[in-house]
C-alpha positions as CSV (number, residue, x, y, z in Angstrom):
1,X,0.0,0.0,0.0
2,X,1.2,3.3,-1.0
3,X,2.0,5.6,1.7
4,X,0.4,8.9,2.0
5,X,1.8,12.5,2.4
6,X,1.4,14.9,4.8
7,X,0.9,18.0,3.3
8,X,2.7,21.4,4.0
9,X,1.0,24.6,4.2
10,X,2.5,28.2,3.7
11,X,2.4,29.7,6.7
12,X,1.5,33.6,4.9
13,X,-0.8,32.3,3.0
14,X,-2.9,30.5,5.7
15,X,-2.4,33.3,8.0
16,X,-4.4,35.1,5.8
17,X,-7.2,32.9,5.3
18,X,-7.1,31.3,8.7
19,X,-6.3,33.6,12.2
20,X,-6.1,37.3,13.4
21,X,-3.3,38.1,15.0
22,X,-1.4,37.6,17.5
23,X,-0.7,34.3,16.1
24,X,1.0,33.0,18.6
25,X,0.9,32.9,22.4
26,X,4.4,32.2,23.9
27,X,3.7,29.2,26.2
28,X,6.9,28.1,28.6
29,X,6.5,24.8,30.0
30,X,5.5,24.2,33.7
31,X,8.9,24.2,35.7
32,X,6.9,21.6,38.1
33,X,5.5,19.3,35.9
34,X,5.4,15.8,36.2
35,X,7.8,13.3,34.6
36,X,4.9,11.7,32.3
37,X,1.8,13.5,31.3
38,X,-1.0,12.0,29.3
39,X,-4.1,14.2,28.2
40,X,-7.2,13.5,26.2
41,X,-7.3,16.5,24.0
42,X,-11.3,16.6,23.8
43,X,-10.7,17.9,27.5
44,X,-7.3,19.3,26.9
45,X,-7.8,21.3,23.9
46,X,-4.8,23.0,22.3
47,X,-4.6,26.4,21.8
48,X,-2.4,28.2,19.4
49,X,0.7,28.4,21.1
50,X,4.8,28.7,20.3
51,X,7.4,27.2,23.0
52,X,10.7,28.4,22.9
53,X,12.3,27.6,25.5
54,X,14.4,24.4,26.5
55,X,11.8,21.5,26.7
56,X,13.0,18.9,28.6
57,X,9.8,16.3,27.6
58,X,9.5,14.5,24.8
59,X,5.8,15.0,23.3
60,X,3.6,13.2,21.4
61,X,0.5,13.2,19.8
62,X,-2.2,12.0,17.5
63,X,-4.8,13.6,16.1
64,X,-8.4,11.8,15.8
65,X,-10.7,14.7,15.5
66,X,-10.1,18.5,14.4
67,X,-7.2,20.2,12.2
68,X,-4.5,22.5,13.2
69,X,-0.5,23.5,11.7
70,X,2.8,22.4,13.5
71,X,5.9,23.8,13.0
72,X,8.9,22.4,14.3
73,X,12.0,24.2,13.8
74,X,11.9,25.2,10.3
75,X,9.4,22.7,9.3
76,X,5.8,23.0,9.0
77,X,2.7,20.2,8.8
78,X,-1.2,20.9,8.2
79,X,-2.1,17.6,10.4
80,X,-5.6,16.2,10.4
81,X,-7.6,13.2,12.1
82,X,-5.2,10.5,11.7
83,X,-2.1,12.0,12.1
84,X,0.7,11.4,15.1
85,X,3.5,14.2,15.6
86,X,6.8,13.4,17.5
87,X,8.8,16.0,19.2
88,X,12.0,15.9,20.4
89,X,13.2,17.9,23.4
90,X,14.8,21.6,22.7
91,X,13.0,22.1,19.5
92,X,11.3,25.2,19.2
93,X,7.7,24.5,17.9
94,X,4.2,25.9,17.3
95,X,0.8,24.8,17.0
96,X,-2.0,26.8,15.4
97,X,-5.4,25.2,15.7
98,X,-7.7,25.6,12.8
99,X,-10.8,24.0,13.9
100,X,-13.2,23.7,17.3
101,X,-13.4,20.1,17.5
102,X,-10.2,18.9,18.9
103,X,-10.0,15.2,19.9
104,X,-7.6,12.1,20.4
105,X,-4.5,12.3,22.7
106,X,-1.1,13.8,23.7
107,X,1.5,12.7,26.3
108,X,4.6,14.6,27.6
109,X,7.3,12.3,28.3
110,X,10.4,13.5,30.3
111,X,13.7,11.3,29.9
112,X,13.8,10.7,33.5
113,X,10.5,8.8,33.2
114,X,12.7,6.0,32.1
115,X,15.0,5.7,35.0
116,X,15.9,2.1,35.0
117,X,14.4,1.5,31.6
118,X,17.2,2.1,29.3
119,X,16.2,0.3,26.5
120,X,13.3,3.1,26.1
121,X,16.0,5.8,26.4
122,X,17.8,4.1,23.2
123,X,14.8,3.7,21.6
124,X,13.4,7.2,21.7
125,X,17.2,8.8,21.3
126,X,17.5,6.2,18.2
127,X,13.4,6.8,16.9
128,X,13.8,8.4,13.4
129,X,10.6,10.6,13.8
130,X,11.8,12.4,16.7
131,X,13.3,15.0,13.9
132,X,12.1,17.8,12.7
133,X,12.2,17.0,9.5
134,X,10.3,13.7,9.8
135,X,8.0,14.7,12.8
136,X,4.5,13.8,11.4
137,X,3.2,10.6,10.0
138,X,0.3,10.1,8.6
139,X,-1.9,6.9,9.6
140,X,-4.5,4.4,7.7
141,X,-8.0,4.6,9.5
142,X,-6.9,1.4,10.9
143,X,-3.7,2.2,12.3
144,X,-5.0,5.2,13.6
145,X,-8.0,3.4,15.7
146,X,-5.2,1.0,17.1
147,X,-2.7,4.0,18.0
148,X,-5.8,5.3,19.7
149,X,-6.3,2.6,21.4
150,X,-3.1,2.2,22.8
151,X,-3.7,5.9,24.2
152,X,-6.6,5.0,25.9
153,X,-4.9,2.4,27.9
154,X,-2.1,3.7,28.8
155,X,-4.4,6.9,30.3
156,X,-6.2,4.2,32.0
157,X,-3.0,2.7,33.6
158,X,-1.9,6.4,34.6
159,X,-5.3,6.9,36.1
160,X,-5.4,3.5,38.0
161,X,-3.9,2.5,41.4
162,X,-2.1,-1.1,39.9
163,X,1.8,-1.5,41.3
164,X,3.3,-2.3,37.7
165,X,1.6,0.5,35.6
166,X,4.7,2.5,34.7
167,X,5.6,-1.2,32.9
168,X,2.1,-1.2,30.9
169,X,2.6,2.2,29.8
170,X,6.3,1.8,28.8
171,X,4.9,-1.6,26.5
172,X,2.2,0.6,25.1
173,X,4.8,3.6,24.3
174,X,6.5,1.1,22.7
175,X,3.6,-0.3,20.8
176,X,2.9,3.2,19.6
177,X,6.0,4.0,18.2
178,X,6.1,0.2,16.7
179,X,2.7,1.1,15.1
180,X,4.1,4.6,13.4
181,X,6.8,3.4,12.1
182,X,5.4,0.6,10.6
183,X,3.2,3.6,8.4
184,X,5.9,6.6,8.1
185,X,7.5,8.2,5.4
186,X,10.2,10.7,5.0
187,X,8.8,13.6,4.2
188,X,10.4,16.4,1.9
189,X,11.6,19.0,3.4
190,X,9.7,22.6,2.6
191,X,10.8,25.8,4.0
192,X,8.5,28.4,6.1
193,X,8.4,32.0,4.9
194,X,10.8,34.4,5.6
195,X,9.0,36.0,8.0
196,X,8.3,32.8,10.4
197,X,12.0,32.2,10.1
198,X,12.8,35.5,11.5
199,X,10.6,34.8,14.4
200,X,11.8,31.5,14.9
201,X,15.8,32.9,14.9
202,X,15.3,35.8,17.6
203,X,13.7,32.7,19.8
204,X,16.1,30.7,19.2
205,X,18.6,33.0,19.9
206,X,17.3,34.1,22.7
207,X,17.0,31.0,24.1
208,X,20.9,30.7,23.4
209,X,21.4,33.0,26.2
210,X,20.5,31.2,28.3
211,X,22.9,28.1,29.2
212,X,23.3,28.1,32.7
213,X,25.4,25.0,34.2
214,X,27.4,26.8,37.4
215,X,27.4,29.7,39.4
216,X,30.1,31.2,37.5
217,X,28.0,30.9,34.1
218,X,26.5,34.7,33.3
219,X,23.8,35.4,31.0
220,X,24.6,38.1,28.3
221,X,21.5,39.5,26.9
222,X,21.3,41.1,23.9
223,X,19.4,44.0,23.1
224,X,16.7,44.7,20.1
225,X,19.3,45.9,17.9
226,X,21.5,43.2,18.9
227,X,19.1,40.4,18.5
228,X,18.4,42.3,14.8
229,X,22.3,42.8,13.8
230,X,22.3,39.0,14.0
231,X,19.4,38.2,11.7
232,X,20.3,40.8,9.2
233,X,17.1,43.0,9.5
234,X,16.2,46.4,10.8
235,X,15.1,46.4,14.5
236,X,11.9,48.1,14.1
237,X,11.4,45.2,11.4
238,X,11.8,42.6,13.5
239,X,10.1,44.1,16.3
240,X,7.1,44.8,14.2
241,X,6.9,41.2,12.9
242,X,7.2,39.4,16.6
243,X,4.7,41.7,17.9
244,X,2.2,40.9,14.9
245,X,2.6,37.5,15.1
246,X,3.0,37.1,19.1
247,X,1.6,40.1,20.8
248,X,4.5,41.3,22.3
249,X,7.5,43.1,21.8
250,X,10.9,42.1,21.6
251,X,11.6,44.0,24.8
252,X,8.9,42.0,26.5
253,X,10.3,38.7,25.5
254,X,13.6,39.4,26.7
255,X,12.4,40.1,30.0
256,X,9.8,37.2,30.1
257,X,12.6,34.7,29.2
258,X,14.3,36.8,32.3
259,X,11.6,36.1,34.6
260,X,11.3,32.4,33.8
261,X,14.7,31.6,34.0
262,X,15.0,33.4,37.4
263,X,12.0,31.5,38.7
264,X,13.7,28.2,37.3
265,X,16.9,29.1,39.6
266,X,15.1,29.9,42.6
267,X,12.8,26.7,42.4
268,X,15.9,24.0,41.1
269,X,18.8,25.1,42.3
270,X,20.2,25.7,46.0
271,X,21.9,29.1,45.0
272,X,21.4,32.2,46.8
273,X,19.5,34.8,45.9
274,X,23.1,36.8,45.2
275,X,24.4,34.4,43.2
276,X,21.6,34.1,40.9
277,X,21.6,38.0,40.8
278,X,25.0,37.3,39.7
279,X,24.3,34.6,36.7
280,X,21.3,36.6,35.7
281,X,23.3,39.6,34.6
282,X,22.4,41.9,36.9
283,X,24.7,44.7,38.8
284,X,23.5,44.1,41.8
285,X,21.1,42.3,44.2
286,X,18.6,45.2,44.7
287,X,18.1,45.6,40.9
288,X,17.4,42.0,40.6
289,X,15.0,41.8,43.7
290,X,13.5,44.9,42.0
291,X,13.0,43.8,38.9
292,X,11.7,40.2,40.5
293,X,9.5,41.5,42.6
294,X,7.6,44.0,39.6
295,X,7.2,40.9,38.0
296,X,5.1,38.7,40.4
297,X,4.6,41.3,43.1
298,X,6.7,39.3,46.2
299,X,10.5,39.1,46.7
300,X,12.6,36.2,44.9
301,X,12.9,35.0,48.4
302,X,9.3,34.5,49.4
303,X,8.5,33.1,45.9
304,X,11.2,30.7,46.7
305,X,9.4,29.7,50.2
306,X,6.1,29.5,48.5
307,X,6.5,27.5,46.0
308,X,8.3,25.3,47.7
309,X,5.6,24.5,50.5
């Protein structure tokens, strides 16, 4: 049997038949999330969103009802009912739904889920669809009932009380990936517009800044014109095009990214408040605490106590 194609949508061109802007809501993920998610999207529905900050889960997920575009990196899918999307960790992706009746499933999958399961840390390092490139697969109605059915289980098992459910979901990840490859493709490569690439460098970019391993690690951010000497374009271009397409400005990104790396310090890490000052960039302690506590309205130091209750 032949295999189908998924089929690639310019992302101008659908903009202007499909959304108002903003486009895009910038959507970091939960610093306290679980290791292993699973959701039905009927009473998860995704909204139109663009992550671009380090994502530590692998995701996956397969469409049975409702339409919607994913781009991952420089690659962009129009997925419909019957189609299953893996992504990798770190990739900067965005979804943009197209319709109001989402349904079928997604899970969120972080690598230390497998702790003492290295055979499914091979497999999903190894698992050629985990690639931009190759992200979506397209399904026969048959496949796509059985994929779906293997969701369904393993939500049971992750709702249910029984001692060896991390095992049953683990056989049923494994089932699912057996299942997709068994009906993928390579797909060709087609490149986004100009403009989506130019979003998609200042995020990624951005997110450069911000590799923090030690205390002696020190963020460098750029500003505006910085950001836009390095993609070659004007800075009121640039800023004009992330605001259209996100709702804010480049300004407001910078600090947002900021804020959640802050946050991520003070919650998973043992520095002091002074050190992260430090690896944040800023002069001093005050302007931090400052610029903290503008932000969310308490100190880093009480955020730091309350979350952690």
């Amino acid at each position: 049997m032949d295999k189908l194609v998924i089929p690639r949508l310019d992302l101008e061109t659908f903009a202007q038949v499909g959304y108002k802007t903003p486009l895009l809501n910038v959507e970091h993920y939960p610093l306290d999330a679980n290791h292993f998610i699973i959701k039905n999207r009927s009473n998860y529905p995704v909204k139109s969103y663009i992550s671009p900050n380090r994502r530590q889960f692998y995701k996956i997920f397969h469409i049975t009802s409702g339409t919607g575009t994913l781009t991952v990196g420089l690659h962009q899918y129009a997925m419909k009912p019957g189609d299953i999307a893996f992504l990798g960790p770190d990739e900067i992706m965005s979804w943009q739904t197209t319709s109001t009746d989402p349904d079928g499933h997604f899970c969120l999958i972080h690598p230390d889920y497998f702790e003492h399961a290295d055979h499914m840390v091979q497999l999903f390092r190894s698992y050629k669809f985990f690639n931009p490139s190759k992200a979506v697969i397209q399904l026969s109605e048959e496949q796509s009932v059985q994929i779906n059915r293997y969701f369904e289980l393993i939500l049971a098992e992750a709702d249910g009380s029984n001692d060896d459910k991390k095992q049953a979901i683990l056989l049923h990840l494994q089932m699912i990936l057996l299942e997709a490859q068994r009906a993928g493709k390579n797909i060709a490569e087609v490149p986004v517009p100009e403009s989506y690439r130019h979003i998609h460098g200042f995020l990624k970019l951005l997110e450069s800044s911000f590799q923090i391993q030690r205390p002696d690690d020190v963020v460098k951010i750029k500003n505006a014109g910085e950001f836009a000497d390095q993609l070659n374009v004007h800075p009121n271009y640039l800023n004009s095009l992330v605001k259209n397409q996100t709702g804010k400005t480049l300004r407001e990104h910078i600090q947002e990214r900021l804020l959640y790396e802050a946050k991520s310090l003070l919650l998973q890490t043992d520095w002091d408040i002074k050190t992260i000052s430090y690896v944040l960039g800023f002069s001093e302690h005050a302007a931090f605490t400052t610029f903290f506590h503008k932000k969310e309205k308490i100190s880093p130091s009480i955020f730091r106590e309350n979350v952690a209750v």
